[in-house]
C-alpha positions in Angstrom: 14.5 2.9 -9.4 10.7 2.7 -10.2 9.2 -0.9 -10.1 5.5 -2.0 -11.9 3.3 -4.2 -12.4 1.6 -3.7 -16.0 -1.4 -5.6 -17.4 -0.9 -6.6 -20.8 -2.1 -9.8 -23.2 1.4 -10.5 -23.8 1.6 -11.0 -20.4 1.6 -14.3 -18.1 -1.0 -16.8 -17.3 -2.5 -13.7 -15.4 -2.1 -10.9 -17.6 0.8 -9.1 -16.2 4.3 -8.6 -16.4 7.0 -6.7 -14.2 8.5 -3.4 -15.4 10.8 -0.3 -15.1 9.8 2.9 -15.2 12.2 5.3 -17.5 11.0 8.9 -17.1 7.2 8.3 -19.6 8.4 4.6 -20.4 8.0 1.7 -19.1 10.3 -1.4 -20.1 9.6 -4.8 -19.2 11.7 -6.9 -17.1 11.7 -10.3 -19.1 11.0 -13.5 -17.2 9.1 -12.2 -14.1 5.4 -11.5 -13.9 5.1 -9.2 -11.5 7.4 -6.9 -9.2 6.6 -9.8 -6.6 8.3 -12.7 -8.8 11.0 -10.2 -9.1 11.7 -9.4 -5.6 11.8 -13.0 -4.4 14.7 -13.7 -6.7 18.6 -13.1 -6.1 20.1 -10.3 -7.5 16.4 -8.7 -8.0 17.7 -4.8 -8.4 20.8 -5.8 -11.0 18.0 -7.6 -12.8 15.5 -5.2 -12.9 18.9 -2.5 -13.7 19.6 -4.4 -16.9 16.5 -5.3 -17.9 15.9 -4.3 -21.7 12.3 -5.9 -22.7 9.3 -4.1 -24.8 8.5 -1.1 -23.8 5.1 0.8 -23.5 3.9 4.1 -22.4 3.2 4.7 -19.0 0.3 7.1 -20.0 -2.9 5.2 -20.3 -1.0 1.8 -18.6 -3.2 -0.4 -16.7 -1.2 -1.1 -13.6 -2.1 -3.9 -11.4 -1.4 -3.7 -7.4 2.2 -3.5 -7.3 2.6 -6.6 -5.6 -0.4 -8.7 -6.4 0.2 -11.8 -4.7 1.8 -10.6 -1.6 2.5 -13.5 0.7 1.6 -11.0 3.9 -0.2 -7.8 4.2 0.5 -6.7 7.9 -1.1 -3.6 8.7 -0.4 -1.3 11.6 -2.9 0.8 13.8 -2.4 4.0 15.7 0.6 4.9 14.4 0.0 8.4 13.5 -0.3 10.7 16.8 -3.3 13.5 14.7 -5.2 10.1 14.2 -4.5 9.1 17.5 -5.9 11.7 19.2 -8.9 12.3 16.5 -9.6 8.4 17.6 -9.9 9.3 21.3 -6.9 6.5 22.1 -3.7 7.0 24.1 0.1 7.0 22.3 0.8 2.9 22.1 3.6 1.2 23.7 3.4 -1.2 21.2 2.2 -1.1 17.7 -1.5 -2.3 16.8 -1.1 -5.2 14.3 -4.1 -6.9 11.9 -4.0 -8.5 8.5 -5.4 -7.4 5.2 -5.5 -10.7 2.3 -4.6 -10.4 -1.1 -8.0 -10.5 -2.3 -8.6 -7.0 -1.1 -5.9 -5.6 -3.4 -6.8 -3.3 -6.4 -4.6 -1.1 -9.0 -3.6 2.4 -8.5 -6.3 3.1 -11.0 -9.1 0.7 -10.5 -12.4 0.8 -9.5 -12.6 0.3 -5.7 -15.9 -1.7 -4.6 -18.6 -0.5 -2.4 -20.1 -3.4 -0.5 -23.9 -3.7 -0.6 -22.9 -4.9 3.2 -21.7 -1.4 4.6 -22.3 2.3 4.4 -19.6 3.4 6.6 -16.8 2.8 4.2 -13.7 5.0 5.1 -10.5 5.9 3.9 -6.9 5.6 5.6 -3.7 6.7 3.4 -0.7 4.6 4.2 3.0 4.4 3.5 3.4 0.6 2.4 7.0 -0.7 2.9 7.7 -3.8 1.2 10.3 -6.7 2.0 13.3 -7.4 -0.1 15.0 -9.7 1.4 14.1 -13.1 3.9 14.9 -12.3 7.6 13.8 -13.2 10.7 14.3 -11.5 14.3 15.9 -8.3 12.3 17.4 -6.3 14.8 16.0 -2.6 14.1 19.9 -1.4 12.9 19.8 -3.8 10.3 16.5 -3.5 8.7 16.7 -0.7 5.9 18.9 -3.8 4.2 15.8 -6.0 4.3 13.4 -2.8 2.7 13.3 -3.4 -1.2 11.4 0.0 -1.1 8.1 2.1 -1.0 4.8 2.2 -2.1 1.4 3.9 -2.0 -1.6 2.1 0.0 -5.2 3.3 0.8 -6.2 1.2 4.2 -10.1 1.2 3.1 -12.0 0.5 5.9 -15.7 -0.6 6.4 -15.8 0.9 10.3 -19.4 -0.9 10.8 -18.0 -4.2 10.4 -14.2 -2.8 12.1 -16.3 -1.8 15.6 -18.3 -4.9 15.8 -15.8 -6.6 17.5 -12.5 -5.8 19.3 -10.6 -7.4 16.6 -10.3 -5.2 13.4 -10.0 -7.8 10.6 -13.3 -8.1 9.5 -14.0 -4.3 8.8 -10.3 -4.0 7.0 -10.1 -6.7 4.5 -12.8 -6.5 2.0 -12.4 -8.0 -1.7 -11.1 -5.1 -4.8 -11.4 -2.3 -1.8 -7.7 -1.7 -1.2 -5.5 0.6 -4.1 -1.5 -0.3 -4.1 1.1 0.9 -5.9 1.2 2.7 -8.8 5.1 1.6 -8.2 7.9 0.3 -5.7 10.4 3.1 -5.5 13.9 1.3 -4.5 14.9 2.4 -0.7 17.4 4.2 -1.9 15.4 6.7 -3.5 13.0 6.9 -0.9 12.7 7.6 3.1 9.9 8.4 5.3 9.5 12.4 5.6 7.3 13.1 2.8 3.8 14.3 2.7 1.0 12.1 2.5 -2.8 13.1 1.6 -6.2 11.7 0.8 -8.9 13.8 -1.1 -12.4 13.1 -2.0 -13.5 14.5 -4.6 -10.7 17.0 -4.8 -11.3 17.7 -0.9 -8.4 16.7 1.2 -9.1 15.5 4.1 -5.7 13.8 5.1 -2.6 15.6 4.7 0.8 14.5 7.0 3.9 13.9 6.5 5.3 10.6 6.5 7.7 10.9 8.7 5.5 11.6 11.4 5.3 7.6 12.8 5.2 6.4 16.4 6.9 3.5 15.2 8.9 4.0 11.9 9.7 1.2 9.2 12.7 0.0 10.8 11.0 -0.6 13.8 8.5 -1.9 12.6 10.4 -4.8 10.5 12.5 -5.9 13.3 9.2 -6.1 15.5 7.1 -8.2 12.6 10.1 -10.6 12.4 10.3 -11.1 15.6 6.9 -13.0 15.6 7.1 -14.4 12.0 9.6 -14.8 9.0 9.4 -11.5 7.0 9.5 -12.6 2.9 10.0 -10.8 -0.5 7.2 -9.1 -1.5 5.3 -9.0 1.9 3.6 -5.6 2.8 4.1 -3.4 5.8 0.9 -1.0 6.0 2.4 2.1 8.4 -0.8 3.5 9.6 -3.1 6.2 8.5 -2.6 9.9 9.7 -5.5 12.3 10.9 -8.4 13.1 8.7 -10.5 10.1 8.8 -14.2 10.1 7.6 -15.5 8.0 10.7 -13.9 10.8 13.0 -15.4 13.9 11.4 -18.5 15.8 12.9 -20.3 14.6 10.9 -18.7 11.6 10.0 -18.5 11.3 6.2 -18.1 8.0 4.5 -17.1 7.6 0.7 -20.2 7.2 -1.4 -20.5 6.0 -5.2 -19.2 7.8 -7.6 -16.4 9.9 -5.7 -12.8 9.7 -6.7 -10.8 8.9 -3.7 -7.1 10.0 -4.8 -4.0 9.1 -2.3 -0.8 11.0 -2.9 2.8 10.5 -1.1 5.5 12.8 -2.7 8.0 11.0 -4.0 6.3 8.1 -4.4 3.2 8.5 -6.4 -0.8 8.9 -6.8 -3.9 6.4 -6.1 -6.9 7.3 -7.9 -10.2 5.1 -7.8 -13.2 5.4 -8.6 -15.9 4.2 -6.1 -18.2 1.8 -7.7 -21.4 -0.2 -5.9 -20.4 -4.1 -5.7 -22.7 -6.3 -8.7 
C-alpha cells in the first residue's frame, strides 16, 4: 500500500489531506490530514484499506512531505561503507546519530532553498523508515512490527556550517531544504535491497543499493528506542551512500537552478528544483 499526503483547498486547516494511491489515482482517506494523523491512530492500515473518499489524479498532484509534522527526524551518519571510505572515516561501532526539525521538510516536488548563508550545499540520498507503532527498548527481532513503511529522503547538507563544529546539526537542518516522500510504501511491500541514486542535472552521482547498511532498519529502531520512545510518524534517516559533492575532486556543490532528483526503486522519485532563498 501507497500512503500521501496531498495539498488541496478542500483540505484541513493546513491544506492537506491523507490519501491512497490506486495505480494513477489517488483517494482520500476521510478524517485524517495527513499520513502522520493516520499513522498515530489504531487500526491505521484497515483504515487507510477501506478508505473510499474523493479521488484526484496523481499526475500534476501537489504532494506535501509525506509526513509533515513528524514528531522526530533522527538521522544517521556513516552508515554506508563507499561514503565511508570517500569521507576518510573508519567503519563505526556504533551508528552516528543527529536531528533534522520539521521545518527543514519539503515535498517530493518542491522547490528546495538555497541559503544566502552557504555555498557548499550538498546532497545525501537516504532510505527514510518511518514508525508505526509506539515502542520503547525494541529488541532488534521485533522491530519490522514497529516499521509502518518506507520512504524517499534527500539529507541536504550545508557542509560549511556541518564542519564548523564537531556536532553536525547546524549544517543538516536548514528551513524548505529537505525533500520527503512522494509516498509511505507499507513494510510489507518494501525491504531494504533496492537501488538508491541522486542526479544533478541528469548526472548521477550516487547510485547504491539500499541494502548495503552497516546498521540496517531493524537495528537501527531497537538502538533509537533504547535512548528515547519511538512514535508514529517519527523518521529514521538511514544514511547517505558514496557520491557526495563535498567529497569529489573538485568538490561540486548544487547551484541554482539544477534539478536534484532522488530515486529508490520501489519506492519512488524526489525531484526539486534549487531555488536562491528571498
Amino acid at each position: 500500500m501507497r500512503l500521501l499526503t496531498l495539498r488541496t483547498p478542500a483540505g484541513n486547516a493546513n491544506g492537506t489531506v491523507a490519501v491512497r494511491q490506486d495505480g494513477t489515482t489517488l483517494t482520500e482517506i476521510d478524517g485524517f490530514a495527513d499520513v502522520g494523523a493516520l499513522l498515530r491512530t489504531e487500526g491505521w492500515e484497515a483504515t487507510a484499506k477501506a478508505a473510499a473518499g474523493a479521488t484526484h489524479p496523481l499526475e500534476g498532484a501537489d504532494l506535501a512531505p509525506v509526513v509533515p509534522f513528524p514528531g522526530k527526524i533522527i538521522c544517521v551518519g556513516h552508515n554506508y561503507r563507499n561514503h565511508i571510505k570517500e569521507m576518510g572515516r573508519d567503519i563505526p561501532e556504533y551508528p552516528t546519530l543527529f536531528a533534522k526539525y520539521q521545518e527543514s521538510l519539503i515535498g517530493p516536488n518542491d522547490d528546495l532553498a538555497l541559503p544566502q548563508e552557504s555555498d557548499t550545499v550538498d546532497w545525501e540520498a537516504e532510505l527514510a523508515v518511518v514508525i508505526g507503532k509506539k515502542g520503547r527498548r525494541i529488541s532488534e527481532a521485533d522491530a519490522k512490527d514497529y516499521i509502518a513503511g518506507y520512504s524517499v529522503l534527500n539529507d541536504v547538507s550545508m557542509r560549511d556550517y556541518q564542519f564548523r563544529t564537531i556536532q553536525w546539526l547546524q549544517g543538516k537542518t536548514w528551513e524548505k531544504s529537505t525533500p520527503f516522500g512522494p509516498a509511505l510504501v507499507t513494510r510489507d511491500e518494501f525491504t531494504a535491497g533496492p537501488l538508491m541514486t541522486s542526479a544533478v542535472d541528469g548526472e548521477v552521482q550516487q547510485s547504491t543499493p539500499t541494502g548495503d547498511l552497516v546498521f540496517t532498519p531493524e537495528f537501527l529502531v531497537s538502538y533509537i528506542s533504547t535512548i528515547i520512545t519511538l512514535n508514529p510518524g517519527d523518521v529514521i534517516a538511514t544514511g547517505t551512500p558514496g557520491g557526495v559533492g563535498h567529497a569529489q575532486d573538485p568538490k561540486r556543490y548544487l547551484q541554482e537552478g539544477q534539478i536534484l532528483v532522488t530515486t529508490i526503486e520501489g519506492l519512488g522519485q524526489l525531484s526539486n528544483r534549487v531555488v536562491k532563498e528571498a
